[in-house]
C-alpha atoms as a printed R data frame, in Angstrom:
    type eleno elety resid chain resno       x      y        z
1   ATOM     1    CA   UNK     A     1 -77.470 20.141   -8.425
2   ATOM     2    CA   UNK     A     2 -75.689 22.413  -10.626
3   ATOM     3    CA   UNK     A     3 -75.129 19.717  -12.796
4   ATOM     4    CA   UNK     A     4 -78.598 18.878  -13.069
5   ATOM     5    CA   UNK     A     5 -79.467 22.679  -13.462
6   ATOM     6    CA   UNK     A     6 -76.863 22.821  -16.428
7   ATOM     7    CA   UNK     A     7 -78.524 19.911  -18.410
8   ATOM     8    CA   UNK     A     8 -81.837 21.307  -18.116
9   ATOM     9    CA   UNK     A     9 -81.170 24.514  -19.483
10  ATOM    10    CA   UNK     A    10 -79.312 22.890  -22.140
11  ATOM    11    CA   UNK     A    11 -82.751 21.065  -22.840
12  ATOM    12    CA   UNK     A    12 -84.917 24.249  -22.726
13  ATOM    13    CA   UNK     A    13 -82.468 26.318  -25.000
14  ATOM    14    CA   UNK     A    14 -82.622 23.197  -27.715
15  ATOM    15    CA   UNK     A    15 -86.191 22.884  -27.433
16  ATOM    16    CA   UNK     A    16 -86.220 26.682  -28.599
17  ATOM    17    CA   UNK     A    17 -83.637 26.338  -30.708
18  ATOM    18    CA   UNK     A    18 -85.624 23.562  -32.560
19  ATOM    19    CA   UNK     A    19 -88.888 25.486  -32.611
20  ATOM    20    CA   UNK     A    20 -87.336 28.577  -34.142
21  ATOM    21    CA   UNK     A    21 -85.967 26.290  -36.876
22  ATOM    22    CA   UNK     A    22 -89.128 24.542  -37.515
23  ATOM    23    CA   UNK     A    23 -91.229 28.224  -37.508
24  ATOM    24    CA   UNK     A    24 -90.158 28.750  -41.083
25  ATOM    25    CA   UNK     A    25 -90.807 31.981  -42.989
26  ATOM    26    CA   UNK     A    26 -93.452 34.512  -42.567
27  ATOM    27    CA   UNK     A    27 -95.640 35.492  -45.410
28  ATOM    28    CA   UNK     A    28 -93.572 38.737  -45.335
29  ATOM    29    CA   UNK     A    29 -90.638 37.375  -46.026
30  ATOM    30    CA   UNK     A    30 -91.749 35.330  -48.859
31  ATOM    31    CA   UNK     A    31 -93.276 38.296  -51.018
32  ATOM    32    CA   UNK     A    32 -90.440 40.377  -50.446
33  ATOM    33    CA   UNK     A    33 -88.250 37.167  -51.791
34  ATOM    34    CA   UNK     A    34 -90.856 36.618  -54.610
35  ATOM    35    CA   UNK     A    35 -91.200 40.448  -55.678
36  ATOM    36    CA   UNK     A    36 -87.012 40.551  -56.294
37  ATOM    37    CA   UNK     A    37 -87.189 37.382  -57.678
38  ATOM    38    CA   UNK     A    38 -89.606 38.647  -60.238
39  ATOM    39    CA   UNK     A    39 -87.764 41.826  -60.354
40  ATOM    40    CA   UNK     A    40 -84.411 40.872  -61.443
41  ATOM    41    CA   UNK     A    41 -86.428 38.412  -64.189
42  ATOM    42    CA   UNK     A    42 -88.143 41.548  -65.767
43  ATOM    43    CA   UNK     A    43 -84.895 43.479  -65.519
44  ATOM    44    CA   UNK     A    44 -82.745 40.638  -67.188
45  ATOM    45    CA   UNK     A    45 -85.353 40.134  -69.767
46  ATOM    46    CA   UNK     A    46 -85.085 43.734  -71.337
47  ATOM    47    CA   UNK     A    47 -81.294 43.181  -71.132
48  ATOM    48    CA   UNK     A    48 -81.311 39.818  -73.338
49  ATOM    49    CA   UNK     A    49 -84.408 41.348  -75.783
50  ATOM    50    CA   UNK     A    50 -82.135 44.543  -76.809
51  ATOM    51    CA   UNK     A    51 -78.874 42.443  -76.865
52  ATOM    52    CA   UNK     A    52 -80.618 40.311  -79.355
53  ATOM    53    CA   UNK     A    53 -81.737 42.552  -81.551
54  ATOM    54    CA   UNK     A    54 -78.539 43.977  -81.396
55  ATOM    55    CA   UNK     A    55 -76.941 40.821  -82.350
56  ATOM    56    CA   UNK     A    56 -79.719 40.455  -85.026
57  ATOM    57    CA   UNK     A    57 -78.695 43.526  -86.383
58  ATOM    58    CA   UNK     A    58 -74.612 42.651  -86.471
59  ATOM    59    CA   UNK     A    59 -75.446 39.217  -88.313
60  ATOM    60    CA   UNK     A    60 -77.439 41.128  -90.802
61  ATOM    61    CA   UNK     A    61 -74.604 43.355  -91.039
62  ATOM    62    CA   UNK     A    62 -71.494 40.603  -91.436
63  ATOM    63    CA   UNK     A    63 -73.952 39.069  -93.649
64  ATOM    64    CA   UNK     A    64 -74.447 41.889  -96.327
65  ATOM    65    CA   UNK     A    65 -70.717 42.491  -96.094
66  ATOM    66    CA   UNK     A    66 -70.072 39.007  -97.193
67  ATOM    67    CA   UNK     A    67 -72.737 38.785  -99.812
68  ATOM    68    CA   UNK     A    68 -71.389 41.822 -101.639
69  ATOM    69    CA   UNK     A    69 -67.798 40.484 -101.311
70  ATOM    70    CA   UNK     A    70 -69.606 36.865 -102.966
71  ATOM    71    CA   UNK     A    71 -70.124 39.370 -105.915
72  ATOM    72    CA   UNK     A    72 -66.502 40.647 -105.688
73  ATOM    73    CA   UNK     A    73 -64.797 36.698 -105.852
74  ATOM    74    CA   UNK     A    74 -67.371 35.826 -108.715
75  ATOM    75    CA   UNK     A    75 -66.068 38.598 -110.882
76  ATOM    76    CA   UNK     A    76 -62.438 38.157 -110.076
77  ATOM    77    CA   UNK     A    77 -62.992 34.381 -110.782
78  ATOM    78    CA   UNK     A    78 -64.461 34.710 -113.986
79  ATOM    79    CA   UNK     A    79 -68.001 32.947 -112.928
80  ATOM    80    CA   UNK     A    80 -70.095 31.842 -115.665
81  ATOM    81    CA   UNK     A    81 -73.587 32.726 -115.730
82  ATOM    82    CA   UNK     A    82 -76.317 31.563 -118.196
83  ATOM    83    CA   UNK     A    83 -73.497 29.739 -120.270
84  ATOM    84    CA   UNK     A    84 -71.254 32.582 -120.202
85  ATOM    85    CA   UNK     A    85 -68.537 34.909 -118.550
86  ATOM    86    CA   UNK     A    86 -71.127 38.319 -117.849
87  ATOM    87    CA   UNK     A    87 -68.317 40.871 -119.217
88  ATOM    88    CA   UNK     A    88 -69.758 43.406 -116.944
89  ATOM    89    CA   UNK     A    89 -68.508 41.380 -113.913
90  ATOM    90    CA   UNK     A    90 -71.027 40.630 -110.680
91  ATOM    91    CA   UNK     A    91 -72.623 43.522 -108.061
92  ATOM    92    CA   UNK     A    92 -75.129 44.056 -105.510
93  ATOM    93    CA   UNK     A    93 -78.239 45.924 -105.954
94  ATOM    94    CA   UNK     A    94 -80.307 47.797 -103.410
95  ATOM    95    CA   UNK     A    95 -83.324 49.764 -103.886
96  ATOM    96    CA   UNK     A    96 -85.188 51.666 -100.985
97  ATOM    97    CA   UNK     A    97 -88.536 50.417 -101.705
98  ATOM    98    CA   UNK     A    98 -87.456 47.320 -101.037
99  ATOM    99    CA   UNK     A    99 -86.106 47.217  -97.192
100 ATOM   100    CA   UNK     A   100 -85.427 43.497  -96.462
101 ATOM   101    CA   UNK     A   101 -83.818 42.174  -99.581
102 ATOM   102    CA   UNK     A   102 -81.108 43.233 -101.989
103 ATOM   103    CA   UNK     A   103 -80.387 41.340 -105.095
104 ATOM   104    CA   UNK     A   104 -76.736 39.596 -106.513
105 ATOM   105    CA   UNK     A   105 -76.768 40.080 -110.346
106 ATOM   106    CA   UNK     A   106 -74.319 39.673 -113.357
107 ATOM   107    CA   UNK     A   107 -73.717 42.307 -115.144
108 ATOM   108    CA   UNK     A   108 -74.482 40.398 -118.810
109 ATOM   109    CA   UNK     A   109 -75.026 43.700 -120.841
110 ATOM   110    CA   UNK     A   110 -72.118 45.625 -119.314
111 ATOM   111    CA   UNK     A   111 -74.106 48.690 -118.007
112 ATOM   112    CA   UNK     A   112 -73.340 48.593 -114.825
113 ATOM   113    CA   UNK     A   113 -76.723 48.280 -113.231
114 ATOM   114    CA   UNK     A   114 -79.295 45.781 -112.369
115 ATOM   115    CA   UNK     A   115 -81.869 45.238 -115.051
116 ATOM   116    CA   UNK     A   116 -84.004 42.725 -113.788
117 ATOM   117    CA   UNK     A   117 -83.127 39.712 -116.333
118 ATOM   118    CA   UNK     A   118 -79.824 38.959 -114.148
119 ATOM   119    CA   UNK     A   119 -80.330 38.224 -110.975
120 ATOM   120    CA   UNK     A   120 -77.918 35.823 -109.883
121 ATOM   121    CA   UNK     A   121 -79.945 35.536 -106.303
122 ATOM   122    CA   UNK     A   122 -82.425 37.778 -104.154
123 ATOM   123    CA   UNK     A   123 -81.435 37.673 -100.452
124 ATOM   124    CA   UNK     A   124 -83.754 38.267  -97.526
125 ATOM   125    CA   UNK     A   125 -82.887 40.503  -94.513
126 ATOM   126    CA   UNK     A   126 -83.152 39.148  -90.946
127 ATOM   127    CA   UNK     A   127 -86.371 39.794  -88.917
128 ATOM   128    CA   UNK     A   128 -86.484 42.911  -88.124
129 ATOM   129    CA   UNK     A   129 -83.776 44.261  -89.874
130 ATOM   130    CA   UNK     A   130 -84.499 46.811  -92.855
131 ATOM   131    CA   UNK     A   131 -82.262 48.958  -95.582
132 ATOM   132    CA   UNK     A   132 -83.181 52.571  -93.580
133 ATOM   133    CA   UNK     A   133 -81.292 54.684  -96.169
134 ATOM   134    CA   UNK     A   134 -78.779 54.435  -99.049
135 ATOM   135    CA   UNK     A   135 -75.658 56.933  -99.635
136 ATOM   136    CA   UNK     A   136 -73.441 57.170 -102.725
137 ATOM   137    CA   UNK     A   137 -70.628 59.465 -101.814
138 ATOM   138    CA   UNK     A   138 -72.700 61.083  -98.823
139 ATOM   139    CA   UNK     A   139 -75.481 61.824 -101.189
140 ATOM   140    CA   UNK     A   140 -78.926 59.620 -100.405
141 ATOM   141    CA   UNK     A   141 -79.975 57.968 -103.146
142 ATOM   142    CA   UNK     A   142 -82.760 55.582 -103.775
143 ATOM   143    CA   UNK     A   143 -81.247 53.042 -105.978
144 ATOM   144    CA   UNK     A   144 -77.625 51.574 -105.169
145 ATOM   145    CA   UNK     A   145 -75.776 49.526 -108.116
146 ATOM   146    CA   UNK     A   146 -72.306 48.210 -106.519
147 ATOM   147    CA   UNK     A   147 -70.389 46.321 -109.607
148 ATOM   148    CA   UNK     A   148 -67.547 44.499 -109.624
149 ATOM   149    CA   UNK     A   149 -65.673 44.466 -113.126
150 ATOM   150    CA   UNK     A   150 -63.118 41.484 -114.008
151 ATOM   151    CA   UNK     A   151 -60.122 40.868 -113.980
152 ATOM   152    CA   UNK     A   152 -59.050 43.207 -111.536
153 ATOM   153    CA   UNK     A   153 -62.452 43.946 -110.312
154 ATOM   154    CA   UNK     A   154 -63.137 47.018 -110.737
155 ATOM   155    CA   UNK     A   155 -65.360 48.752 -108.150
156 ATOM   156    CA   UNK     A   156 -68.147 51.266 -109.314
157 ATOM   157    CA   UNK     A   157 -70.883 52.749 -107.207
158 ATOM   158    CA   UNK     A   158 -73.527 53.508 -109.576
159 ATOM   159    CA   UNK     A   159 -71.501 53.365 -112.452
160 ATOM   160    CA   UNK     A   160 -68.389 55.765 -110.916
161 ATOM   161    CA   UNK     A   161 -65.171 54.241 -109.957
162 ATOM   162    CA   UNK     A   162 -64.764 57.123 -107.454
163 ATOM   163    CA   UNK     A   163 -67.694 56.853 -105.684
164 ATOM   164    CA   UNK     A   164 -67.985 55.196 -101.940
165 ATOM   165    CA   UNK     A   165 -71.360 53.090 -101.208
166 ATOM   166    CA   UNK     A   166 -73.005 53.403  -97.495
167 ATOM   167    CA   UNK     A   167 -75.879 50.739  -96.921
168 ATOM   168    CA   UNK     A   168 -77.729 51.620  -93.468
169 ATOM   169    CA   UNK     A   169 -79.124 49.030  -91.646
170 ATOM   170    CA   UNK     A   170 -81.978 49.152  -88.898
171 ATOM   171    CA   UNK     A   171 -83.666 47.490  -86.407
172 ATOM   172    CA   UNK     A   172 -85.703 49.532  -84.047
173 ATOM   173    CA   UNK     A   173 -83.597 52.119  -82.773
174 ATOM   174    CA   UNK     A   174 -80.149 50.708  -83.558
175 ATOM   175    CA   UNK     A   175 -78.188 51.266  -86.939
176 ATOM   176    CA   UNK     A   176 -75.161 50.027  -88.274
177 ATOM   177    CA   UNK     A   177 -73.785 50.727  -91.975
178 ATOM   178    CA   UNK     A   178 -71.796 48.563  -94.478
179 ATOM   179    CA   UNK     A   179 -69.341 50.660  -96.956
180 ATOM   180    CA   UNK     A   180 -68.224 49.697 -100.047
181 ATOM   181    CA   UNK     A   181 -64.652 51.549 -100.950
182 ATOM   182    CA   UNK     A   182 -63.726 52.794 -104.519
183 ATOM   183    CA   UNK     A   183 -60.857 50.675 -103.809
184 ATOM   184    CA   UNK     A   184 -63.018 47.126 -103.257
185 ATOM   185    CA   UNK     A   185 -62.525 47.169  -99.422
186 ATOM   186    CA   UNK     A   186 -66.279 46.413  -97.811
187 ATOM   187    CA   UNK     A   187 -66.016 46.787  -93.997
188 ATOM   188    CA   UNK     A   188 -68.672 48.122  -90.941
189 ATOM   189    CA   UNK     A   189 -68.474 50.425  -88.952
């Protein structure tokens, strides 16, 4: 008899056992589950769209740099242009009215500034990213020439060898600059 009592109970507490596992999940249960869900989505979302306008930004950035060091290497390496070596050497030019593109030249006429005949190549920011401001030795300025003069190259920020070149960059609320050096060195801070 106690036997027999034993296996029945054993049959009634797997019979509710079963029946709770079968119930599944209350309506409750699965908004609350759906409303994190969707909550942690929204949240991650913002996270990835700064971080990649951040990282929009930085390419810009590392881009620039290596564009105006392009104009460095062509006027240490001599680089012909139109059928000649420009004696002026090879810069970068940057003017505030125009945000998303700065301009490679050679420096044919040797005077140290962009003239519109020489462009060597026009280069387009990224989306989103603009020039915000330009700086020759702290001072804003609206038109940046950045020449490099063979053989050694000599480095001139609007025509002065003393002068240090600060191009701003922006997307939305971020910035990020590229410097030019009297001494050649181009770096970001």
């Amino acid at each position: 008899m106690n036997f027999q009592f034993s296996i029945s109970n054993f049959h009634e507490n797997q019979k509710q056992w079963i029946k709770q596992i079968s119930s599944g999940f209350t309506l409750t249960e699965m908004m609350t589950v759906v409303f994190v869900i969707v909550v942690l989505t929204l949240i991650s979302f913002q996270i990835y769209q700064g971080s990649k306008k951040e990282l929009a930004l930085q390419r810009a950035a590392n881009k620039l740099a290596q564009d105006i060091r392009r104009a460095q290497e062509m006027a240490m390496a001599a680089k012909e242009f139109g059928g000649t070596i420009p004696r002026g050497g090879y810069g970068a030019y940057f003017n505030i009215a125009s945000t998303t593109s700065y301009i490679l030249f050679a420096d044919s006429n040797e005077n140290l500034k962009y003239g519109g005949t020489e462009k060597v190549e026009e280069i387009k920011m990224e989306t989103g990213v603009q020039i915000s401001s330009l700086f020759s030795n702290l001072s804003p300025v609206n038109t940046l020439n950045i020449t490099f003069t063979p053989p050694d190259p000599t480095t001139r920020v609007n025509g002065i060898t003393t002068s240090t070149a600060t191009i701003i960059l922006q997307i939305d609320n971020s910035t990020t600059s590229v410097k030019v050096l009297p001494t050649g060195l181009i770096y970001i801070e």
